[in-house]
ZAFIGU-798120 format. One record per residue: x, y, z of N, C-alpha, C in turn. Coordinates in steps of 0.05 Angstrom, whole numbers, padded with zeros to 5 digits, always signed. Layout:
REM residues N
XYZXYZXYZ...
This chain:
REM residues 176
-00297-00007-00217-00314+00009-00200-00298+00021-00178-00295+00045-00167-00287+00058-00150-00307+00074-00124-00296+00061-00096-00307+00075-00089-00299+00101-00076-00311+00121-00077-00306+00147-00070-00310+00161-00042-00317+00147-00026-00326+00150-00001-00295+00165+00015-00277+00150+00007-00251+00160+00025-00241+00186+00011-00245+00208+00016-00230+00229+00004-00209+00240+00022-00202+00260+00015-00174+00269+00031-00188+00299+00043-00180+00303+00066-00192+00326+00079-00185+00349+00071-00154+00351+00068-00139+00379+00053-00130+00371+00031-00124+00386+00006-00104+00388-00011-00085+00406-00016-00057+00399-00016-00043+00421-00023-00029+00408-00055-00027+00444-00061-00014+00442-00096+00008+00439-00090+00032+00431-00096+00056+00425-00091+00076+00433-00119+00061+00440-00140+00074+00439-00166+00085+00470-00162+00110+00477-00180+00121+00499-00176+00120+00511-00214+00104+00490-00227+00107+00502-00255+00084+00515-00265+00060+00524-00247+00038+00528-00256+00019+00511-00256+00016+00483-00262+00000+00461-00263-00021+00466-00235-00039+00458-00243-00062+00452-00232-00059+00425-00211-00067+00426-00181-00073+00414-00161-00082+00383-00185-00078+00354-00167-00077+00328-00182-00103+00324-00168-00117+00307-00175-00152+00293-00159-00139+00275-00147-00147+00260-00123-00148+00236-00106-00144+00215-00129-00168+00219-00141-00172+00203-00155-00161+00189-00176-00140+00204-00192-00117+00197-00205-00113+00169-00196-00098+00182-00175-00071+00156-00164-00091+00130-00156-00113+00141-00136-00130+00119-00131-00140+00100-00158-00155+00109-00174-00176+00090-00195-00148+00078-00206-00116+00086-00210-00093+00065-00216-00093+00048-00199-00092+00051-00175-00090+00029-00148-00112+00017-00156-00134+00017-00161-00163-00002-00167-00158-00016-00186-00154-00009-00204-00149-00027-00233-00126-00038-00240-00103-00025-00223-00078-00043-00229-00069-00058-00203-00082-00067-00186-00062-00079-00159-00084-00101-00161-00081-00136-00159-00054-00129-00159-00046-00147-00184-00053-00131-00208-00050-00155-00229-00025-00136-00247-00033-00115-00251+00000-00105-00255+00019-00104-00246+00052-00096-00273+00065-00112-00257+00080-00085-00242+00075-00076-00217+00080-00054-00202+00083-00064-00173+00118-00043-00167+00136-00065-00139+00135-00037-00126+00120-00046-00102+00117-00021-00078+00141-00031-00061+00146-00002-00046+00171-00011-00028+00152+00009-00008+00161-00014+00023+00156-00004+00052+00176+00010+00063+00177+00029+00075+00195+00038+00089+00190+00041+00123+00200+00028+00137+00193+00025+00161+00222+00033+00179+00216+00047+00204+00239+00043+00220+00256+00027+00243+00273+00017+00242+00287-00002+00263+00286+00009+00288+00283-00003+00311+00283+00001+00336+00299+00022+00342+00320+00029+00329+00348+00048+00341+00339+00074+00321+00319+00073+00306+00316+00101+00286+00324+00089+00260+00337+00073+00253+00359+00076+00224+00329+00060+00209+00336+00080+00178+00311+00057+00161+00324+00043+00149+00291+00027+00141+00288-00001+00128+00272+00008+00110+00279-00004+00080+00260-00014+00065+00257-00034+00051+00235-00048+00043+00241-00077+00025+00207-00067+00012+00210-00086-00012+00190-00095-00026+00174-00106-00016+00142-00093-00019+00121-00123-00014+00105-00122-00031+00091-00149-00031+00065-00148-00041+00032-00137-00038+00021-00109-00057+00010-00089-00044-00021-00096-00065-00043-00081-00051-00062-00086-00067-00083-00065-00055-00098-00046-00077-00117-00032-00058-00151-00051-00056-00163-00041-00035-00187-00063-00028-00194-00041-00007-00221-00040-00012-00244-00026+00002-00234+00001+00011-00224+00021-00010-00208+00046+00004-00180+00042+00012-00164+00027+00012-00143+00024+00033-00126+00012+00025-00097+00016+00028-00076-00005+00016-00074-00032+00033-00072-00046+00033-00064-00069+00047-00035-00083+00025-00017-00100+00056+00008-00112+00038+00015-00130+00058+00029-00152+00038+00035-00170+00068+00064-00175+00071+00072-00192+00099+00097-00188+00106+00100-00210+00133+00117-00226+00123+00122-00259+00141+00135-00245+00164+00123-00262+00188+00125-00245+00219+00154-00254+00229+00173-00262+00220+00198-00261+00217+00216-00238+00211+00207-00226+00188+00219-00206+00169+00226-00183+00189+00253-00176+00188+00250-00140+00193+00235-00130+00190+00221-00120+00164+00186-00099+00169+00175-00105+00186+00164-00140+00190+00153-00139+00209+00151-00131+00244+00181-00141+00239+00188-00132+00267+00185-00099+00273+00204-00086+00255+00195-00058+00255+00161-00049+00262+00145-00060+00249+00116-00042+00252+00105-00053+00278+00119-00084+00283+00111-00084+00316+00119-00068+00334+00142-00053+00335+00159-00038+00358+00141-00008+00356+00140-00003+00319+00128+00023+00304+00117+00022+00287+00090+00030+00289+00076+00024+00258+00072+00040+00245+00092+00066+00251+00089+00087+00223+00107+00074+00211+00101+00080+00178+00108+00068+00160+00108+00090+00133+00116+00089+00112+00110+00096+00082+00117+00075+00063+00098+00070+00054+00087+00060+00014+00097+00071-00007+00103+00069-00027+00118+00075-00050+00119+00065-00077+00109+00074-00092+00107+00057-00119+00102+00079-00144+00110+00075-00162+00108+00085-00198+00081+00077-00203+00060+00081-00209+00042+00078-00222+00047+00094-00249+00018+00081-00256+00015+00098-00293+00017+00125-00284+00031+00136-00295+00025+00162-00296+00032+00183-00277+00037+00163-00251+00045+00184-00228+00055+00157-00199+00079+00179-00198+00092+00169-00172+00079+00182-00152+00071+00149-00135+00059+00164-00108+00072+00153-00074+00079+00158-00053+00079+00156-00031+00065+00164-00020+00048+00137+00004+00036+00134+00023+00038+00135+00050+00033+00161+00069+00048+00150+00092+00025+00155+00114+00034+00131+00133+00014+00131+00142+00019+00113+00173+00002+00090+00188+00012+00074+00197-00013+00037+00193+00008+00022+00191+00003-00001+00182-00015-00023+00214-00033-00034+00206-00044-00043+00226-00047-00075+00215-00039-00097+00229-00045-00123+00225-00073-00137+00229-00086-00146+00202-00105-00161+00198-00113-00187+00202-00125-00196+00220-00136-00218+00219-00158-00225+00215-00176-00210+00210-00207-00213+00209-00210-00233+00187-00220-00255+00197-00227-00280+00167-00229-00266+00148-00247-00254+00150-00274-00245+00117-00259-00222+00106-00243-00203+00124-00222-00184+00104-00201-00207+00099-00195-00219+00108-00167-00240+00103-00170-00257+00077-00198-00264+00075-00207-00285+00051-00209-00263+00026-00230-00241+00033-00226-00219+00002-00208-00213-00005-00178-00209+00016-00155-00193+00005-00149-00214-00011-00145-00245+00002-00131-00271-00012-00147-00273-00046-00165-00261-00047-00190-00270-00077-00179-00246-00092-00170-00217-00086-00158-00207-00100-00128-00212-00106-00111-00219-00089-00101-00233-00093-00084-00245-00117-00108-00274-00107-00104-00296-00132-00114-00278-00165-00120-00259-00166-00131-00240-00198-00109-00240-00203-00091-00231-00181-00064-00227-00193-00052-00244-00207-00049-00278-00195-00032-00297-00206-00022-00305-00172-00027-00296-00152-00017-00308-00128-00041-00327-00119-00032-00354-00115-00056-00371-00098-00043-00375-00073-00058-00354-00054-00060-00351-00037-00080-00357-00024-00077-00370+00006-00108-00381+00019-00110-00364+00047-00128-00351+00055-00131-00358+00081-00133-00373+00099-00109-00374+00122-00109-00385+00136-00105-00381+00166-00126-00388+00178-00123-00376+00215-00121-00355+00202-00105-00337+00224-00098-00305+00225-00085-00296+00211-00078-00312+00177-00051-00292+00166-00065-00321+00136-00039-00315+00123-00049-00321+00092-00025-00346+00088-00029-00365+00070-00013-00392+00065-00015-00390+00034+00003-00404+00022+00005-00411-00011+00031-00429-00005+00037-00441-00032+00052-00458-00034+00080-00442-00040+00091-00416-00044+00103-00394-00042+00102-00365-00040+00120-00347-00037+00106-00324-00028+00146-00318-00039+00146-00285-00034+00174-00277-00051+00193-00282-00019+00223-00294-00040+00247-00314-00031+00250-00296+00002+00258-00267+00002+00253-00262+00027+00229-00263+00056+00216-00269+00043+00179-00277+00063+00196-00294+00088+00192-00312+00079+00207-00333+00102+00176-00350+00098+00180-00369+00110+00155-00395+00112+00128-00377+00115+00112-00388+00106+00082-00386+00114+00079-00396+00150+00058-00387+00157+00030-00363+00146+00053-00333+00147+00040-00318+00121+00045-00291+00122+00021-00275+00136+00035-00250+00155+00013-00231+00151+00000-00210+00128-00032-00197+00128-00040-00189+00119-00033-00157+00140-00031-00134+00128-00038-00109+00140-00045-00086+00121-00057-00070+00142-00081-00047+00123-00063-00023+00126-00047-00006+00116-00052+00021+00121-00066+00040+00121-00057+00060+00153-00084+00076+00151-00077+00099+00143-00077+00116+00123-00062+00133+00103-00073+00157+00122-00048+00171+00125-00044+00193+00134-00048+00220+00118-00024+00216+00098-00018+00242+00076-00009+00218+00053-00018+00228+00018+00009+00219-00001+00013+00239-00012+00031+00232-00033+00052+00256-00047+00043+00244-00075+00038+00257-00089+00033+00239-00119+00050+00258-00145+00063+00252-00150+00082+00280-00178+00076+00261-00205+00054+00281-00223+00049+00270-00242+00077+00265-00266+00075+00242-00275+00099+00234-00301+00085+00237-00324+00062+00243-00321+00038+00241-00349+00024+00263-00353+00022+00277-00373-00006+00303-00380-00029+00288-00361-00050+00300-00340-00033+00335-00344-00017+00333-00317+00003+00348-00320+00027+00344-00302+00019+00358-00277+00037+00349-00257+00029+00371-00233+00045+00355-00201+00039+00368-00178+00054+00349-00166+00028+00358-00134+00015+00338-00124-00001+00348-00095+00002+00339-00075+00003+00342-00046+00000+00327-00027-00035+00329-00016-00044+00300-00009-00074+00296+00001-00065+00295+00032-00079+00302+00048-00076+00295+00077-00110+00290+00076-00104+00259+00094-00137+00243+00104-00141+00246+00130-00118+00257+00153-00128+00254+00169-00154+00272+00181-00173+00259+00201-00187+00264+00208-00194+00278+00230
């Protein structure tokens, strides 16, 4: 089930071969049905205090409109989105590569903290909520110890360039 409520305010065509403008919806209803039980590795790109980037892998999942991913409050990312929380998302889906950019906000709200952890575990991660951030008996070798944080991005613009009929390449801008 998808919900449709979040659309993108502008679209631009971006394709230079003729193809037809891509739907939101594409890239989204893949983020619904594949995060996070497929096996698909988003990379964060965040910037270091001095300008120079960073990126690493995390663990990403869409939930109620919105990407959320998490990231042990040790980690470089993390540190990065505390100093700056613009950020970009990145991942191959079926059919179409998309980047997310936007800025990332840290979650603690129980009741978003416990749904993200239940989607989650669909995946194969048992993950619990805990206090302000999430616990399991592991999380990937760079995390560092538990509790991890949970965070939402608030999607700015993506870029999506179809790999699949029917081909095409768009940018969405959400802001408001």
């Amino acid at each position: 089930m998808t919900d449709t409520a979040f659309e993108p305010t502008s679209i631009t065509n971006l394709d230079r071969y003729g193809s037809a403008e891509l739907p939101w919806s594409r890239p989204r209803d893949v983020l619904v049905d594949d995060t996070p039980k497929a096996d698909l590795t988003f990379f964060l790109a965040t910037a270091r205090p001095d300008g120079r980037p960073h990126s690493a892998g995390v663990g990403a999942l869409w939930l109620d409109d919105a990407l959320y991913f998490t990231s042990g409050p040790g980690t470089r990312k993390s540190r990065n989105l505390a100093a700056n929380p613009a950020c970009s998302v990145s991942v191959r889906l079926r059919g179409i590569d998309l980047v997310l950019d936007g800025e990332a906000e840290r979650i603690t709200d129980p009741s978003t903290l416990e749904r993200a952890a239940a989607v989650y575990r669909t995946g194969g991660w048992p993950v619990s909520a805990a206090g302000d951030g999430f616990t399991a008996a592991y999380s990937a070798p760079s995390a560092g110890p538990a509790p991890w944080h949970l965070y939402r991005l608030t999607l700015h613009t993506a870029v999506g360039v179809a790999t699949a009929e029917p081909y095409g390449a768009t940018r969405w801008d959400f802001r408001r």
